[in-house]
C-alpha positions in Angstrom: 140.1 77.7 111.3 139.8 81.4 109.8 141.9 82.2 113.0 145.2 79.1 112.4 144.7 80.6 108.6 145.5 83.9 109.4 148.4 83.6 112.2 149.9 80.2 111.0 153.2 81.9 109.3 154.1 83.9 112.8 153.2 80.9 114.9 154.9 78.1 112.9 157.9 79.9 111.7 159.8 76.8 110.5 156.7 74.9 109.0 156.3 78.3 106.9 159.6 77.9 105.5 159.1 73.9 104.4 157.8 73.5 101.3 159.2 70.0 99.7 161.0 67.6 101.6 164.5 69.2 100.2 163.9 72.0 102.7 164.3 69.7 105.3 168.1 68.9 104.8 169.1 72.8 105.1 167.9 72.5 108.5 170.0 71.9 111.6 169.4 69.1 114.3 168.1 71.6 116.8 165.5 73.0 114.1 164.3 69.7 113.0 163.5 69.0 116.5 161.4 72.4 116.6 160.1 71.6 113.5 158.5 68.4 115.2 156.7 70.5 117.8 155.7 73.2 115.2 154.0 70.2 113.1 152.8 68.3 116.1 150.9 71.7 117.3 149.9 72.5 113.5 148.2 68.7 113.2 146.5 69.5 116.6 145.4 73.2 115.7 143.8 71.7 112.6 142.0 68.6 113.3 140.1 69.9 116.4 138.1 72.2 114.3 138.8 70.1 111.0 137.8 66.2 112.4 140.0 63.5 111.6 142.9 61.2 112.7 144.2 62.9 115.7 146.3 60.1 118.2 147.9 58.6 115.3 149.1 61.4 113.3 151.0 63.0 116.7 152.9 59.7 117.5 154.9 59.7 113.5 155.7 63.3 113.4 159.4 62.4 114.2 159.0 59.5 112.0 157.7 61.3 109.3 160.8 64.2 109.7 163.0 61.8 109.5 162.2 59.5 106.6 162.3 62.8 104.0 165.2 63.9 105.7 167.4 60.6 105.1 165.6 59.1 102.0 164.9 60.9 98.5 161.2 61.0 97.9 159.8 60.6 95.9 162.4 59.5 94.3 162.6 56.3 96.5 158.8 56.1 97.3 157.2 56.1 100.7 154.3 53.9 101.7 152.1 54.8 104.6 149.7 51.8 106.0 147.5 53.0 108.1 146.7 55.7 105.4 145.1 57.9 108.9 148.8 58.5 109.8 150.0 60.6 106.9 149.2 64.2 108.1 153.2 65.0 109.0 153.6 63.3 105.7 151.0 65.5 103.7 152.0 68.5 105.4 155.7 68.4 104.2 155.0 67.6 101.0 153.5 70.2 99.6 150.5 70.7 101.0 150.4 72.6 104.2 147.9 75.0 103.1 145.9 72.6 101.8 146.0 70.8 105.3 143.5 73.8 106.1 140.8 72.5 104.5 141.4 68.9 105.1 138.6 66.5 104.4 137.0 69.1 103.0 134.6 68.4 99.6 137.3 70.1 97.1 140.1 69.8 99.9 142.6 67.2 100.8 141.7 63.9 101.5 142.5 62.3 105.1 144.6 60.1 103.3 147.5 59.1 100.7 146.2 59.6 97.5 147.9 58.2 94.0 146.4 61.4 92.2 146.5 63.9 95.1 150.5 64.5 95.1 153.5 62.3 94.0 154.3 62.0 97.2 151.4 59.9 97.7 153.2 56.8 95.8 150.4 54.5 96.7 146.8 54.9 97.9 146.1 53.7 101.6 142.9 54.2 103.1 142.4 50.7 104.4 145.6 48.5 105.7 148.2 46.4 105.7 149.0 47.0 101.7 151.9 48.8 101.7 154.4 45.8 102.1 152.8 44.3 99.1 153.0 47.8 97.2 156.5 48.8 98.5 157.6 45.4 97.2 156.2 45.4 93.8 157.5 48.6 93.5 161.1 47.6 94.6 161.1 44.8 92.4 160.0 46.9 89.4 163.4 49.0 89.8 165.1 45.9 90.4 166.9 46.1 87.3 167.1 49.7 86.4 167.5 51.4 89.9 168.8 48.8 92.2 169.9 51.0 94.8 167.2 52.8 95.0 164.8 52.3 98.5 161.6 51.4 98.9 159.7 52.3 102.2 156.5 50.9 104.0 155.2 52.5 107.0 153.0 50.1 108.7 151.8 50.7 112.0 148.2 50.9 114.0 148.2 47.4 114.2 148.2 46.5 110.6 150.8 44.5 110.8 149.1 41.7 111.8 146.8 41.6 108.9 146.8 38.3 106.9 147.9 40.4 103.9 151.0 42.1 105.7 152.2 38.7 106.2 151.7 37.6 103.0 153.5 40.1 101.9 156.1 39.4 104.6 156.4 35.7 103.4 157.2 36.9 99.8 159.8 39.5 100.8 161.9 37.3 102.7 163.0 35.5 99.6 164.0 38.4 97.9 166.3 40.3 97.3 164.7 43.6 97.0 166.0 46.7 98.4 162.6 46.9 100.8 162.5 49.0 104.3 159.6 47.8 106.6 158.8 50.6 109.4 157.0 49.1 112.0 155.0 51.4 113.3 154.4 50.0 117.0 152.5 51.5 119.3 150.4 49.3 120.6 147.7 50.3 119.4 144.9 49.6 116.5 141.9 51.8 117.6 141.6 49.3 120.3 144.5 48.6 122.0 146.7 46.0 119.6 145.1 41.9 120.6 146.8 38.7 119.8 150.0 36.8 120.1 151.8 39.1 117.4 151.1 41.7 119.9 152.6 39.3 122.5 155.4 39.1 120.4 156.4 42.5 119.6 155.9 43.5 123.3 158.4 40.8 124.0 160.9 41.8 121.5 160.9 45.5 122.6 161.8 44.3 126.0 164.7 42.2 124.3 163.2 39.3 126.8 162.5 36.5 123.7 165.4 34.6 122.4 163.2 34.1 119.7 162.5 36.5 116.4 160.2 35.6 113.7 161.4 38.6 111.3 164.9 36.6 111.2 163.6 33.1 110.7 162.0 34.9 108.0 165.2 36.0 106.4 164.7 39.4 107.0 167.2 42.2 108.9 166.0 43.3 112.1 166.5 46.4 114.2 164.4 47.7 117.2 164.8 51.4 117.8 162.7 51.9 121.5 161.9 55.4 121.2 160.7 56.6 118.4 160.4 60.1 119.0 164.1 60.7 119.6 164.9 62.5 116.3 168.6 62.0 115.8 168.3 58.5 116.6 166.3 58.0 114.1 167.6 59.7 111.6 171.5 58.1 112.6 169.3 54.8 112.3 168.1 55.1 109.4 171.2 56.4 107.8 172.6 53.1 108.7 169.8 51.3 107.1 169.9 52.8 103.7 173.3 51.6 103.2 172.4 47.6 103.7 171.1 46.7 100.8 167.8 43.8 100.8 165.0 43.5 103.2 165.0 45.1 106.8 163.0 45.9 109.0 162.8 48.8 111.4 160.6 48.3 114.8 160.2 51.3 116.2 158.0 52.2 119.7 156.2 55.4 119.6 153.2 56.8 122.0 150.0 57.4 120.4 148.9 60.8 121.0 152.0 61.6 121.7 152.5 65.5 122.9 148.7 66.0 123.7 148.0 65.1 126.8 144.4 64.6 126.3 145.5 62.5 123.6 148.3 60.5 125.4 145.7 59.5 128.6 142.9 58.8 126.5 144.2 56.9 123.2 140.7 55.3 121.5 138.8 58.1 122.5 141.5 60.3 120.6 142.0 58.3 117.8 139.3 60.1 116.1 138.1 62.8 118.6 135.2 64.8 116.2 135.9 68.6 117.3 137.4 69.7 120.2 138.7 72.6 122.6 142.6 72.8 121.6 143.3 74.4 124.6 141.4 72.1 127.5 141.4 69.0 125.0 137.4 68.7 126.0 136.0 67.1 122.9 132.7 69.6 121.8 130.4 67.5 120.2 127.4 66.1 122.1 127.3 62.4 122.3 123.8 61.5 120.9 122.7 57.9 120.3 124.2 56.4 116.9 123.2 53.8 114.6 126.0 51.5 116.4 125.2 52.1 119.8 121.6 50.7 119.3 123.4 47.3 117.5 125.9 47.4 120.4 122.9 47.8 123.4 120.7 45.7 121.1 123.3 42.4 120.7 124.3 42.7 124.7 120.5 42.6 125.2 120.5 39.0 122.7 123.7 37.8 124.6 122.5 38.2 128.4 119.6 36.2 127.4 121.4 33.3 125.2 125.1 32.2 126.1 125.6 31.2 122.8 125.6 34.6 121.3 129.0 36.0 120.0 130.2 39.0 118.8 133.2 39.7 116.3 134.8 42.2 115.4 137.9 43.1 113.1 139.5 45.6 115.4 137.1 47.9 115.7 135.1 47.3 119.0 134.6 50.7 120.3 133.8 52.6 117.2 131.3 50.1 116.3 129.3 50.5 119.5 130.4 47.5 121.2 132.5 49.0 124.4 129.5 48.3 126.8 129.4 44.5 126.0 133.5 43.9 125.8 132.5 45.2 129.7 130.1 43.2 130.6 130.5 40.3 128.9 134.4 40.3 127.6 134.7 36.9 126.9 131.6 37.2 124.3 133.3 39.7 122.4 136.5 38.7 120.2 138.3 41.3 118.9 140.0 39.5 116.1 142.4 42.1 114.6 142.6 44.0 111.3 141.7 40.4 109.7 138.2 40.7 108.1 138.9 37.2 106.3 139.8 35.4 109.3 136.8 37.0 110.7 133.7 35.7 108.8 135.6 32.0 108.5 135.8 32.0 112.5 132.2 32.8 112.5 131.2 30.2 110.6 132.8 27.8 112.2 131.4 29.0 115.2 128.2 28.6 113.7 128.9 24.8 112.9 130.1 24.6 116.8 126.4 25.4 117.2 127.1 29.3 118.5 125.3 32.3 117.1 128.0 34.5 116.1 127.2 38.1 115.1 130.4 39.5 112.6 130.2 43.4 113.0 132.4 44.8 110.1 132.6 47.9 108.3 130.7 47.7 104.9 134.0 48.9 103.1 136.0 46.6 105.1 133.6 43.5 104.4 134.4 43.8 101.1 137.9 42.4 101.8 136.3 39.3 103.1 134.2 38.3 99.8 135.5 35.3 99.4 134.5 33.9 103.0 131.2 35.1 102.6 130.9 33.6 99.3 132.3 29.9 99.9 132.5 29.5 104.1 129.2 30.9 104.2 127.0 31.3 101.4 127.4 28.0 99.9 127.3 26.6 103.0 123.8 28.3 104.1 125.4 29.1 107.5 123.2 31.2 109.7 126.1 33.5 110.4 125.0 36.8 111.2 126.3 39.9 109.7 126.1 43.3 111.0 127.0 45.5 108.1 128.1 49.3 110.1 128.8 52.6 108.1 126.8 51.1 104.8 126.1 54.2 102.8 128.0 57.1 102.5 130.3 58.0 105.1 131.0 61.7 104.5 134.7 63.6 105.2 136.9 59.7 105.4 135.8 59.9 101.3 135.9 57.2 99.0 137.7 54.5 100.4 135.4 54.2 102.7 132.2 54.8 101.4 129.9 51.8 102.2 128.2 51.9 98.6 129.3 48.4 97.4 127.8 45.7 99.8 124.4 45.8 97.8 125.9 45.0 94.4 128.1 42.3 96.0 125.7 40.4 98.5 122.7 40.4 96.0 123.9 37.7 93.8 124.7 35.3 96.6 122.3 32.4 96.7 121.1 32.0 100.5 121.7 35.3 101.8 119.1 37.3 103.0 119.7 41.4 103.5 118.1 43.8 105.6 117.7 47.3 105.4 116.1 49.0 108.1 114.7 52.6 107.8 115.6 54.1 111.7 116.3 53.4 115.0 113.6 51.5 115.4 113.8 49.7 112.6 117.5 48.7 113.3 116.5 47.0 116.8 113.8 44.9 115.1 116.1 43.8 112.3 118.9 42.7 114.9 116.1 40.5 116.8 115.1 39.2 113.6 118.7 38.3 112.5 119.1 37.0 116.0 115.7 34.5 115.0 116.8 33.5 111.6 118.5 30.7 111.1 118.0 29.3 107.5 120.9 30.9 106.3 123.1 34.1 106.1 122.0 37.2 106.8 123.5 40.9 106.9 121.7 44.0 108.5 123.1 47.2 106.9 122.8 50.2 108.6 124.7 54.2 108.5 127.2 55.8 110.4 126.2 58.3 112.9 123.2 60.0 114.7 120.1 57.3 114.9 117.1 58.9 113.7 113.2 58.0 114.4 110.6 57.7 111.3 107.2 58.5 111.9 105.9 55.4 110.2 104.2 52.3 111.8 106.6 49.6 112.8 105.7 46.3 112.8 107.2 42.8 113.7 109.6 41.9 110.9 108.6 38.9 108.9 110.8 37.3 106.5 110.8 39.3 102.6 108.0 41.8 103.8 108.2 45.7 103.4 105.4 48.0 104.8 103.5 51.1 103.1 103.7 54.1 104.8 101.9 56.7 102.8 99.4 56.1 99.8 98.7 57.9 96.8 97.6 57.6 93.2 100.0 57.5 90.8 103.6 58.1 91.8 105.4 55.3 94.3 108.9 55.9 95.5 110.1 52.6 97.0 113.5 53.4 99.4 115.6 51.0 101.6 117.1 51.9 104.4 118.0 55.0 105.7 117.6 57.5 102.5 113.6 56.3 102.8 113.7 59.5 106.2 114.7 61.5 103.3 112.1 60.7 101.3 109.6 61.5 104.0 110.9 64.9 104.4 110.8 65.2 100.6 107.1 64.5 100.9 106.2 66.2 103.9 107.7 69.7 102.0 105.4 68.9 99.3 102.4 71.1 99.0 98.5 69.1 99.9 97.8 68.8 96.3 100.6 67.5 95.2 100.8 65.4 98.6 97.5 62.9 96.9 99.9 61.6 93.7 102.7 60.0 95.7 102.9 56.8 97.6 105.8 56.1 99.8 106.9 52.1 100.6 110.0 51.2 102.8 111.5 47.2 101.4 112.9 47.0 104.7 114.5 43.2 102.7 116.6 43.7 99.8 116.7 40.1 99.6 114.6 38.2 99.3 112.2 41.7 97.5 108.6 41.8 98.5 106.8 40.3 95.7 103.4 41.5 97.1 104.3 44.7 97.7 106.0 45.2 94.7 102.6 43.5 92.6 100.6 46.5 94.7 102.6 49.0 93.7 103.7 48.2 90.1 99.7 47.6 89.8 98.6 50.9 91.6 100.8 53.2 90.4 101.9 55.0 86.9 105.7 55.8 87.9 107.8 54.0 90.5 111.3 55.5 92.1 113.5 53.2 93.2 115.9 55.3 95.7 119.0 53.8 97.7 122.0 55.0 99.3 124.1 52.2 97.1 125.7 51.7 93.8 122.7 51.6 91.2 124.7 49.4 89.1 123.9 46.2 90.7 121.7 47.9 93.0 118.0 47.9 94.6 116.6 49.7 91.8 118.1 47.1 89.1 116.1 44.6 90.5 112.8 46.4 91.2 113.1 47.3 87.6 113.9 43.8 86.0 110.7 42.6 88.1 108.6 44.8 86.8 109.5 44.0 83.2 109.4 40.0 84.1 105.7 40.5 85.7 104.0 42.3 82.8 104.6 45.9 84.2 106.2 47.5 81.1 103.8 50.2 81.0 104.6 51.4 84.1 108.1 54.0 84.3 110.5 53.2 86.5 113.3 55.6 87.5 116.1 53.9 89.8 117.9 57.3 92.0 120.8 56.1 93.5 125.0 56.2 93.1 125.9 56.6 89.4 129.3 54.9 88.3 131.7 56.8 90.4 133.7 56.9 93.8 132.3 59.7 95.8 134.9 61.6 97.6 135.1 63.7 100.7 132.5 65.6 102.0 129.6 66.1 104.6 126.5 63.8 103.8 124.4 66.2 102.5 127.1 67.2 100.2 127.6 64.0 99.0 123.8 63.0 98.5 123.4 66.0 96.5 126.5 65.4 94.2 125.1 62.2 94.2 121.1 63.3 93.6 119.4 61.1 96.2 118.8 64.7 98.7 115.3 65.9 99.7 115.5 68.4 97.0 116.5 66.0 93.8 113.9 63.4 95.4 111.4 66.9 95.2 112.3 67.9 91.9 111.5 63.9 90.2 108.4 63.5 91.7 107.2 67.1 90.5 108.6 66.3 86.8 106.2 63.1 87.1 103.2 65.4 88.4 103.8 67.4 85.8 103.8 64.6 83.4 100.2 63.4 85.2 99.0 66.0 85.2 99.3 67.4 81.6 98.6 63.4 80.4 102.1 62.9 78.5 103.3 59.7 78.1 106.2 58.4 80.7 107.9 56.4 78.3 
């Protein structure tokens, strides 16, 4: 990176000269379409040592030129939708230097950001908002700026979202002076599924006589290649001048200028490092967190035809590209649509299938209310594989899986799992594979799967396990964090070694009421530590037993996330900033020593 630093000016002559999107309009045809390659190579350059959004980011950069070349942001505001396909957008805006040190902690986020640049109108790290944003803002200058345009770039398959067509549904009775950019490329992660998909294919070969954008209401032109700069901007030149709703369906390639990229479009959706040169992606492939769900659930589903797995677009990433092999017609890839998702499983479930939902923890959020009323109140035995729970590291904090705790505990009927390692992880999914009173969800991280040295036992329904003793200081973990514990304890020194106990919940819900009762009664001081939002948290709860069962004399101290969104960095970065590392774990239990051992009071 030191080396793109240092020779970025002589490589990227024209990129060095852009600093706002005015810059842009001094420029001739012929230098805009160097410009393109100049970004395309810059994004490229970056992101193989950076990490990040790769495939996505290379098929707008033509896109990108030409929506701050024709429009007046951010003036008339610009949406993106995917959020991962802003990098063109970003770097023209201000912030190529920046782009340096993106998804860095104290660097530039890998996507829009309300407080980042007022080029970032809106905040996108999820999908298929920016209709609904570019509408409400459109209908805000409704009276004041009329003629002003509002634009919404929505593309990686977001479209097909149940919000996007919300949004859709509402736009095509106004009047608002609204640009829709459909991104179209085919593509989600996983290539683009559904009839939608179906659809748009169609219309891009001008072979349906149908078009549900006009029965809508709404203006519709298809521009096939999407790269080809002065088309685009003489096409949208057009557009600005008619006022209302339109939309723009534009094809671009994926990857587009990369070969590696082009060839090889999920894998290079979000590549990790790699050689810029030979495209070979560096990294070694150890075994992840999802990969032991993904072997795990095929395992389930070869022995019982009624297993299912679903998915809201995100079947590779979440381990699951062996099964959609070997068993494709067990694995429904049901879009970006996390709603439609979990009320698909549980009417599976009353079809008398075992469906397994595998959903991001920051995406399952958009899905509440399913879980809540289709399944909760229900008691349907729909299984839910909660990936990435915890904290995620350089995407930041919109997708930071810190929120399913606080959301899930309150739910009457739902029973949560947190599992401690790999091992633990494949018992958990053969114990949510056996229980069927009710809902349950499995959280576990993103990233390399790690062994514990503890003993592991058969789960049973609501029962933790010990896995050191001491005398007077428990810390009870769940999940993952509970190996940093470990560590914490192993770099302890013999003496101090005989004070602590260690005990892993393994169940959130229901809590262990015997092992809590042992260690409440056992112990002087009792850390609570999770890799969640303490408000609402483990901790809360371990505390509020303890005062309900007579325990008032014993301190608790819950370590967890404080009230705030954690933004980008590596994991270790972001457990320290959050003070649930091996050395904050270190330094509480030696201020409780201490306390011991010189016989102060704890409260």
């Amino acid at each position: 990176m030191k080396q793109v630093e240092n020779d970025y000016k002589e490589k990227y002559p024209l990129l060095s000269s852009i600093d706002t999107p005015q810059d842009l309009k001094e420029l001739s045809m012929e230098e805009l379409m160097c410009l393109s390659t100049e970004i395309r190579n810059y994004i490229i350059d970056v992101v193989s040592v950076q990490q990040g959004h790769l495939g996505s980011n290379l098929g707008v950069v033509e896109l990108t030129i030409a929506l701050h070349y024709v429009f007046d942001t951010p003036r008339e505001p610009l949406v993106w939708d995917v959020g991962h396909q802003a990098y063109a957008h970003k770097i023209l805006t201000g912030r190529r230097d920046l782009f340096l040190h993106l998804r860095e902690k104290g660097g530039i986020s890998g996507f829009p950001r309300i407080d980042e640049s007022v080029y970032d109108s809106f905040g996108t790290g999820h999908s298929s908002t920016s209709i609904s944003a570019a509408l409400g803002m459109a209908i805000a200058d409704a009276e004041t700026n009329p003629k002003l345009s509002h634009i919404a770039v929505i593309g990686d398959a977001s479209i097909a979202s149940g919000m996007a067509w919300e949004a859709i549904n509402h736009a095509g009775t106004t009047s608002a002076n609204l640009l829709i950019v459909l991104n179209d490329n085919a593509m989600g992660i996983d290539p683009a599924t559904g009839a939608l998909s179906r659809h748009l294919i169609a219309l891009s070969q001008n072979s349906t006589s149908g078009n549900i954008y006009k029965e809508l209401g709404i203006e519709y032109r298809l521009l096939k290649d999407g790269h080809d700069l002065p088309a685009l901007i003489e096409t949208l030149k057009e557009i600005k001048d008619t006022p209302g709703v339109k939309i723009l369906h534009t094809i671009t390639t994926k990857g587009k200028g990369y070969p590696a990229a082009e060839e090889e479009q999920i894998l290079y959706h979000y590549p990790g490092t790699f050689d810029r040169k030979t495209g070979h992606i560096s990294h070694s492939a150890p075994t992840r967190y999802q990969d032991v769900v993904g072997e795990s659930l095929l395992d389930i589903a070869i022995k019982d035809d009624k297993v299912y797995v679903l998915t809201p677009a995100m079947p590779t990433s979440s381990g699951l590209a062996r099964m959609m092999q070997t068993l494709p017609h067990r694995v429904i890839n049901t879009g970006i649509a996390e709603s439609h998702t979990l009320t698909l499983a549980a009417g599976m479930t009353v079809g008398g299938l075992k469906p397994f939902a595998v959903v991001y923890s920051t995406f399952l959020q958009r899905a509440y209310d399913q879980i809540v009323h289709d399944i909760a109140l229900q008691n349907l035995p729909v299984r839910m594989m909660i990936d990435r729970a915890g904290l995620v590291g350089a995407d930041g904090a919109t997708h930071h899986g810190i929120f399913d705790v606080s959301y899930l505990l309150p739910l009457p009927n739902v029973t949560i799992c947190s599992p401690m390692d790999e091992e633990e992880l494949m018992g958990a999914v053969d114990f949510a594979y056996r229980w069927d009173k009710g809902p349950i969800a499995v959280r576990y991280p993103r990233g390399d799967a790690r062994k514990d040295r503890g003993e592991h036992m058969m789960w049973e329904i609501g029962k933790g396990r010990v896995l050191r003793g001491g005398s007077d200081i428990c810390v009870i973990s769940s999940g993952e964090i509970g190996l940093e514990v470990e560590r914490a304890i192993e770099m302890l020194d013999d003496e101090e070694k005989k004070y602590v106990s260690h005990y892993d919940l393994r169940f959130i819900k229901p809590l262990d009421i015997e092992l809590l009762s042992d260690a409440f009664c056992k112990h002087r001081v009792i850390i609570s530590i999770e890799e969640s939002l303490l408000c609402g948290g483990v901790g809360s709860q371990i505390a509020l037993w303890g005062m309900e069962n007579g325990h008032s004399d014993v301190k608790v101290e819950r370590m967890g996330i404080k009230d705030f969104f954690p933004q980008c960095g590596t994991i270790s970065q972001l457990r320290m900033d959050c003070g649930i590392d091996v050395h904050s774990i270190i330094d509480r239990i030696r201020v409780y020593i201490s306390y011991i051992c010189n016989e102060n009071k704890l409260n």
